[in-house]
N, C-alpha and C positions, 0 to 999 in steps of 0.2 A: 440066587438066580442071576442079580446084576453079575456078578464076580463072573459066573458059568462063560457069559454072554460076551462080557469084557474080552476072556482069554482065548474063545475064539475069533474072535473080528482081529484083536492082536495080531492070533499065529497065520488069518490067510493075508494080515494087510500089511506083514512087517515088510516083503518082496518089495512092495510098491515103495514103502516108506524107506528103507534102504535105496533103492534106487533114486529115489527124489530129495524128502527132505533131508536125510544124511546125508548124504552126499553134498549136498551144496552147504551142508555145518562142514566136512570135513574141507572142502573148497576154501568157508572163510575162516580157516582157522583155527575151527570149537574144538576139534577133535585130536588127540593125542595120537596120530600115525602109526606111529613107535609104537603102541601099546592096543591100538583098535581091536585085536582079539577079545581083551578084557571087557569090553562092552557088549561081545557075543557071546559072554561066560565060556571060554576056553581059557581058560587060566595056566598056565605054563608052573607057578609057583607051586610047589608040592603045601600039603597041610603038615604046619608042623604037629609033633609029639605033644600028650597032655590035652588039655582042656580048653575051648578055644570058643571066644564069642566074638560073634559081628557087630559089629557097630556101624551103622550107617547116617549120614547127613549131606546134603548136595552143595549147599551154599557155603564158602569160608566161615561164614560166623558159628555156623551147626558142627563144620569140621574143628573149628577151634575150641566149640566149648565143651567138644569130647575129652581133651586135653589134658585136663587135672582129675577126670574120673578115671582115665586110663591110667595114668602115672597113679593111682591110688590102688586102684586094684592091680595092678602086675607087682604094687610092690606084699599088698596081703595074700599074693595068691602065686606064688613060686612055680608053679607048673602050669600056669596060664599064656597063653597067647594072644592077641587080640587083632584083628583085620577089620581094619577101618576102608570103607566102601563111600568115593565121594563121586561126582559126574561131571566136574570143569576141570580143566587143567592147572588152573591158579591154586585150585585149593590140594592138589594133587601136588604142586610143586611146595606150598606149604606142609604138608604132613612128611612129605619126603627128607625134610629138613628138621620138622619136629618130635615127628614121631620116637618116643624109647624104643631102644632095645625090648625084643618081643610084641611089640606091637609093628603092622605092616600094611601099608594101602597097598589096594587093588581096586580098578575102576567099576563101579555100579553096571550091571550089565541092562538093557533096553529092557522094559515090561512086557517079555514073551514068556509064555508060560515055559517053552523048551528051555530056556537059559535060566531061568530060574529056579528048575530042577537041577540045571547042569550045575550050578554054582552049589546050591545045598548040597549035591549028592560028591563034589570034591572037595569042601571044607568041608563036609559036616559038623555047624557049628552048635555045641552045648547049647546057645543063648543069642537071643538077638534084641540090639537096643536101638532104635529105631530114631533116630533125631533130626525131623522131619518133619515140616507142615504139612507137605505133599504126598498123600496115601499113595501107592503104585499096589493095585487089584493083583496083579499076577505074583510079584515076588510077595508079598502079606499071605495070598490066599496057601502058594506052594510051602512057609514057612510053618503054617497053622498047620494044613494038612501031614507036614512031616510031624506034627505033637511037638514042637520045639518052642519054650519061653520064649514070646514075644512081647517085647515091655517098649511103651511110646515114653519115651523120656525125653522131657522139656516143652511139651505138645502145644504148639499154639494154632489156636484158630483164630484168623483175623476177622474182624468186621464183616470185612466182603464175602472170606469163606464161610463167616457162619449163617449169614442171611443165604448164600449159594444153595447152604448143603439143607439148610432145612427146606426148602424146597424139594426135596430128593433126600428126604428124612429116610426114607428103608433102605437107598443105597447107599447111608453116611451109618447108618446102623450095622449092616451089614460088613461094609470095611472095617469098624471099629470094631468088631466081633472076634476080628484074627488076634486082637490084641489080649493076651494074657492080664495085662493089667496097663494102664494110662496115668504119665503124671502129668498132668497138666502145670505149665511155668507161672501161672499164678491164679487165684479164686476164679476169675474170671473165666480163665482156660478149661478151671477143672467144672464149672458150671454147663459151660456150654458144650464141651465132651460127655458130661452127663444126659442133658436136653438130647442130642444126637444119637446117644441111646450106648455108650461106650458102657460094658458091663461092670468094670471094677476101673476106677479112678480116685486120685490123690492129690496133694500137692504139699509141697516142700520149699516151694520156690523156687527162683530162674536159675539153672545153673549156670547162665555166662555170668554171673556175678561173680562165681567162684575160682576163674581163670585162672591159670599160671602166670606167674609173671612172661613176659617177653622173652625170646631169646637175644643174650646181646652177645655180640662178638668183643670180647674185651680190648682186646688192640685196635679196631675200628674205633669204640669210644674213644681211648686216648687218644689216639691219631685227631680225631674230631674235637674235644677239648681244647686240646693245644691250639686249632687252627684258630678255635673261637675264643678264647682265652674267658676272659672275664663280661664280654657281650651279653646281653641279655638277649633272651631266647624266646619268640613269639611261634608256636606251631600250629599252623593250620593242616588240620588232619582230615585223611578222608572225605575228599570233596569229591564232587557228580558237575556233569555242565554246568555254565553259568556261573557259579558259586566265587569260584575264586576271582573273576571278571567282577565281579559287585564286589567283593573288597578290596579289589585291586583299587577301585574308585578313593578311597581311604587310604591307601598303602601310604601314600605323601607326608600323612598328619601323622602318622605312627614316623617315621621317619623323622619327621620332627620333633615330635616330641616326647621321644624316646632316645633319645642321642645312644648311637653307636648297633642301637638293635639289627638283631640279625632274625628274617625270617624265613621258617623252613617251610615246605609249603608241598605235603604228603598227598596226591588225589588216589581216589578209591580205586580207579584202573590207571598202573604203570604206563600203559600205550600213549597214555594222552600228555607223556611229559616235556616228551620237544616242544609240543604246541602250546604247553603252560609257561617254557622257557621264554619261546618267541612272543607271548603277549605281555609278557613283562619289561621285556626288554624293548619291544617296542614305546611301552610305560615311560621310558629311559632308569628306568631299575638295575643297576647291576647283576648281573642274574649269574647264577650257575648251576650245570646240570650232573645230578649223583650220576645217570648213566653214562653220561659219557666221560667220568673220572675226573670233572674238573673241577678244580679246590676253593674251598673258603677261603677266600684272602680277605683284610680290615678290609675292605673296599667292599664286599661281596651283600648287597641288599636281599636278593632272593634267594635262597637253593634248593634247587625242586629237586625232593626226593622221590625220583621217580622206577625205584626198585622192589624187589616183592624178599619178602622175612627180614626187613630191618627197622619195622615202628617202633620197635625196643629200645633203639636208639634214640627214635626223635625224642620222643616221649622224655629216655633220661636227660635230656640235653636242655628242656623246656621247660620254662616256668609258670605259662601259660598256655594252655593250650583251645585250639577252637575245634568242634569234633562237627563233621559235614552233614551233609543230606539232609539238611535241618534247614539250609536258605531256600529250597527249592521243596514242591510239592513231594520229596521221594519220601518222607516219613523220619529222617535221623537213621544215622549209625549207633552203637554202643560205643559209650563216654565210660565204661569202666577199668578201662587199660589206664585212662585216662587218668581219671581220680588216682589208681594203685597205685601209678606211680608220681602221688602228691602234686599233681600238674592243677593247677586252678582253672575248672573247665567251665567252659561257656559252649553254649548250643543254641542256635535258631529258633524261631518259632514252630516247624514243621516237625513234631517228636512222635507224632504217630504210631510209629511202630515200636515207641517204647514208653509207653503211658504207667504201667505198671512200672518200671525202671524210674521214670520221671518223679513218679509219683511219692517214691521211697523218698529219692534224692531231695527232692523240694524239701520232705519232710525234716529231715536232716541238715537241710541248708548246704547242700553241697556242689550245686549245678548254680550256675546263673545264665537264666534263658534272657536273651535279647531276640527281638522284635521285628532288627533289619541287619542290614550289612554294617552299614552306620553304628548300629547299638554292638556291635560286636565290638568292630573296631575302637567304638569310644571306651567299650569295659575295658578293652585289654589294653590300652594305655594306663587307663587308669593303677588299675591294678600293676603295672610295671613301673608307674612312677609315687608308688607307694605303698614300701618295703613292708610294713608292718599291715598292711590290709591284703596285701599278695599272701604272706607268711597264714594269714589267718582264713584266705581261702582256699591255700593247699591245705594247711592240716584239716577242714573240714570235710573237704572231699577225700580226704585218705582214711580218716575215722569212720568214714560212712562204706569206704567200701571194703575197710577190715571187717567191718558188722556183719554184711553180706555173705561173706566167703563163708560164714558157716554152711549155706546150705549143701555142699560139696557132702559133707558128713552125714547128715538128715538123706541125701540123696542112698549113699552109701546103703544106710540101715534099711532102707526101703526095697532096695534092688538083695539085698544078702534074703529078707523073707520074702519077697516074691521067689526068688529060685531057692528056699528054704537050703541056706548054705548055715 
């Protein structure tokens, strides 16, 4: 009855909603121009030949941790295709650059029922895997109704959504109902997808654990070696406001006592890079900016990377790294690009959105959480002026997150008997 009710208030309100609040996302920005068909399910791309499943996720980290499930199945399944379905343009210009052969984005069309026929009835896809905290009524309910495998793979309900939804227990029942089967990313997940009333659920664990490594451009790393020769390499990754302003406060003490350190200094949104150039420099920091092509020289204290598909690189260049959204109430990023590639990671007090993650790694000894700005900065000298405790906290974050990567496999065996392949 919710669903019913949803799809039409959608198809007479979408007029209005296009006239207004789209329109002023495509004003500031949100919207991909070039491609805005795609989000009224007119698709220009023909379907290819063979067997072909959707995979959907909205935010970069859900489009990323598609990644190594797609490259696993295109490579067991020779006449498969795969179209990955995201809604931002960052993460859209991510897939465009990582995506295999056979696999192909196309933009998530709006939650109207007509577009969401329009888009099943031109793919027609075998299978749909859904990687998504955010239900959308119209495309779920049109994909059930076509009898099509629908599987929630990696399913997280937070805190707030799941105090939300129980309050509105029959329309969290109801949503979960289009699902063919539910894997929830960790006990917790698959607990509360049960309480919700989700009919058949599992879990296997988180598969961003199981990542690809990075794409690196191998001539860019050498080029970048060379500049930095033998420097030690501090990365601060993935930061949100405020963030790098509080260790900026510390940058001095790392500079001193760290002789010759070079740090790289990655924030979560590219746009905000000039601005991270200019408060550094302000700092009296020698600063320099990836976008605007200007080079690491001995001299060079800051360099803000401030471009999209190259963490691959910070990451291989860095011995320590600090991973963001952890200084400030946003909850933490994922720290396991991090660990993979042997980097000795440190994170914030604020890990929120990854307590499950947290909770592995503590057990493992492979994170070290500090407290404040301060406590960051104090570990990462530390650990850079002391070879054999540095050595000893990358290999334990890299053991911890080879252990991980199993679930990639477990995932695998899961999704082959739900579409009993």
């Amino acid at each position: 009855m919710f669903i019913g009710i949803y799809k039409t208030l959608m198809t007479l309100a979408f007029p209005v909603l296009k006239a207004t609040y789209i329109k002023k996302r495509k004003k500031a920005g949100k919207e991909d121009l070039a491609r805005f068909n795609e989000r009224l399910a007119q698709y220009k791309r023909p379907r290819p030949e063979g067997k072909l499943y959707w995979m959907h996720g909205a935010s970069v980290g859900e489009a990323v941790s598609m990644l190594p499930l797609i490259d696993r199945l295109l490579q067991e399944n020779p006449d498969l295709s795969i179209l990955v379905t995201t809604g931002t343009k960052t993460s859209a210009e991510i897939m465009r650059k990582r995506l295999p052969e056979r696999a192909f984005h196309q933009y998530i069309p709006f939650d109207v029922p007509a577009f969401a026929k329009r888009l099943i009835k031109h793919f027609r896809p075998d299978a749909v895997m859904w990687f998504e905290s955010e239900l959308w009524p119209a495309l779920l309910s049109e994909v059930k109704n076509a009898k099509i495998p629908l599987i929630l793979v990696n399913g997280r309900i937070s805190d707030k959504s799941f105090q939300d939804w129980k309050k509105f227990k029959p329309m969290a029942k109801e949503l979960l109902s289009c699902f063919t089967y539910c894997l929830g990313q960790s006990e917790q997940d698959k607990n509360r997808l049960t309480i919700l009333g989700a009919p058949k659920v599992g879990c296997v664990g988180n598969l961003k654990y199981a990542g690809m490594p990075l794409p690196i451009d191998e001539n860019k790393l050498a080029a970048l070696k060379e500049a930095i020769g033998d420097r030690p390499v501090f990365f601060i990754s993935s930061t949100h406001h405020d963030e790098e302003e509080q260790l900026a406060l510390y940058q001095t003490l790392m500079k001193e006592n760290v002789p010759n350190v070079l740090t790289i200094v990655a924030p979560r949104h590219p746009t905000r890079g000039p601005a991270l150039a200019r408060m550094y420099a302000s700092r009296m920091f020698n600063t320099a900016l990836r976008s605007k092509e200007e080079p690491i020289t001995p001299e060079t204290d800051i360099y803000v990377a401030d471009t999209i598909g190259e963490m691959g690189l910070w990451y291989a260049l860095a011995q320590v790294s600090f991973v963001g959204g952890s200084l400030i109430p946003h909850g933490g990023q994922n720290f396991m690009e991090a660990a993979r590639d042997k980097n000795a990671v440190i994170v914030g007090p604020n890990m929120q959105n990854f307590v499950d993650m947290m909770n592995r790694a503590r057990y493992h000894d492979a994170v070290l959480q500090m407290n404040s700005a301060q406590g960051v900065m104090d570990e990462a000298i530390e650990l850079l002026q002391q070879p054999a405790l540095l050595q000893e906290r990358q290999q334990k974050a890299y053991d911890w997150a080879a252990k991980e990567g199993a679930v990639l496999e477990a995932t695998i065996n899961v999704l082959n008997k739900v579409l009993k392949k």
